[in-house]
C-alpha atoms as one frame of an Amber mdcrd trajectory, in Angstrom:
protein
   0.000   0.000   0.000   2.939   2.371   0.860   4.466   1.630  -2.716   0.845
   2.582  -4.405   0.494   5.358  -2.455   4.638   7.112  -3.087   3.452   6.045
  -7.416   0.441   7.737  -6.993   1.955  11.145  -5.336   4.676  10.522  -7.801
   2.862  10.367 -10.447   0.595  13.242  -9.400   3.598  15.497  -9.259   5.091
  14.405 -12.581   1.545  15.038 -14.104   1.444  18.831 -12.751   4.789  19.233
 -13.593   4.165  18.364 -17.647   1.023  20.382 -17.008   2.421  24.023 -15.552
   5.758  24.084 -16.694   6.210  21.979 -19.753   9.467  23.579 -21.378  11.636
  22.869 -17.952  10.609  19.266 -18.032  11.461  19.127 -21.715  14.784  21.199
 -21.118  15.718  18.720 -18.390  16.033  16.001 -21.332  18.679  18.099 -22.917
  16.366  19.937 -25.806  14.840  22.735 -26.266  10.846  22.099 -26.666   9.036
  22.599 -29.904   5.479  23.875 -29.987   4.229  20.404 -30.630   6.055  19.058
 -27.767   5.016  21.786 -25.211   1.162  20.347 -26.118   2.043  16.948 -25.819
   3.523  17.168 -22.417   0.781  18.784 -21.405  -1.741  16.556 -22.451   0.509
  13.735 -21.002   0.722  15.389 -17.522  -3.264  15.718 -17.831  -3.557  12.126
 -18.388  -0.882  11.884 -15.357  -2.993  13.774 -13.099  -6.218  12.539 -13.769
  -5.086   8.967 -14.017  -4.046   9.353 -10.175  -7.304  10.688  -8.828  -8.963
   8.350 -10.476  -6.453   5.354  -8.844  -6.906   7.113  -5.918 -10.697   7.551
  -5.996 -11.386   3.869  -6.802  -8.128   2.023  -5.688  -9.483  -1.356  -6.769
  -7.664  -3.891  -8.947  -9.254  -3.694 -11.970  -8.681  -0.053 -11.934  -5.075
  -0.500 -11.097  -4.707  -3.119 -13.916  -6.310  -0.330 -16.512  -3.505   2.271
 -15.093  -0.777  -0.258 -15.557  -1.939  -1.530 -19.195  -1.849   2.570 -20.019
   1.094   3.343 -18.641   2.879   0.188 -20.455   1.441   1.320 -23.281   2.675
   4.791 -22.712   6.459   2.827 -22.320   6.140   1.002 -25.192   4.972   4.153
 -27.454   8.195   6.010 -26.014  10.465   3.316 -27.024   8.917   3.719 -31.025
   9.616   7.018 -31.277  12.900   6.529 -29.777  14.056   4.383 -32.087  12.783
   6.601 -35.285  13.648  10.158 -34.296  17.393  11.153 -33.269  16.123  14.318
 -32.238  13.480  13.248 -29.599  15.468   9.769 -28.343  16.430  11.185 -25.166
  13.142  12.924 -24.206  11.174   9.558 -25.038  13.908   7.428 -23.513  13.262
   9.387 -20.309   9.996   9.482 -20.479   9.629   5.531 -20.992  11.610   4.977
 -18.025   9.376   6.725 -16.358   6.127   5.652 -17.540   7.802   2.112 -17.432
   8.397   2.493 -13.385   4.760   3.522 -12.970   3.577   0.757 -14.828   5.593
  -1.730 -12.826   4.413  -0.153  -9.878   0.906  -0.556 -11.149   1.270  -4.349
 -12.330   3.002  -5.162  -8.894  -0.115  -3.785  -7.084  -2.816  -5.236  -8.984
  -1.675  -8.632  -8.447  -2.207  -7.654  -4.675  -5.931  -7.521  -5.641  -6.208
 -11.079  -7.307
């Protein structure tokens, strides 16, 4: 419960980090955003934020299965557009470790449920 609860905080604060300051998130991958990229970590750190009230709201397995499945999803997308755009590798690199953590984090939890 302790490891659900630091993922969910952690992701919470990841989320409103993409959300209110974007370009220093970006910048902290070595790159300076683009305009596309400034919307896409946004709408990322949305789906951050509301994906832990919802886990938090309704912390049932099935729910924490759904989070996990996105975020590995999330990982997996990272790793494609690492390995077709030079320019964004590192960005998507860090983000998949990321999003791979959290969805570790999730999978680990929901088998607590079964």
């Amino acid at each position: 419960m302790v490891a659900l609860r630091l993922a969910l905080a952690g992701r919470a604060v990841y989320g409103f980090a993409l959300l209110l300051m974007p370009d220093t998130v970006l910048r902290a991958t070595g790159r300076a955003p683009a305009r596309g990229a400034v919307a896409v970590a946004r709408v990322l750190g949305a789906r951050h934020v509301l994906q832990a009230v919802a886990a938090a709201a309704a912390p049932t397995g099935r729910m924490t299965a759904f989070g996990a499945a996105v975020d590995t999803v999330h990982a997996a997308t990272d790793l494609a557009v690492a390995a077709v755009s030079p320019w964004w590798r590192r960005s998507a690199l860090t983000d998949s470790v990321v999003a791979a953590g959290l969805a570790a984090a999730g999978w680990t939890d929901a088998r607590r449920y079964r």
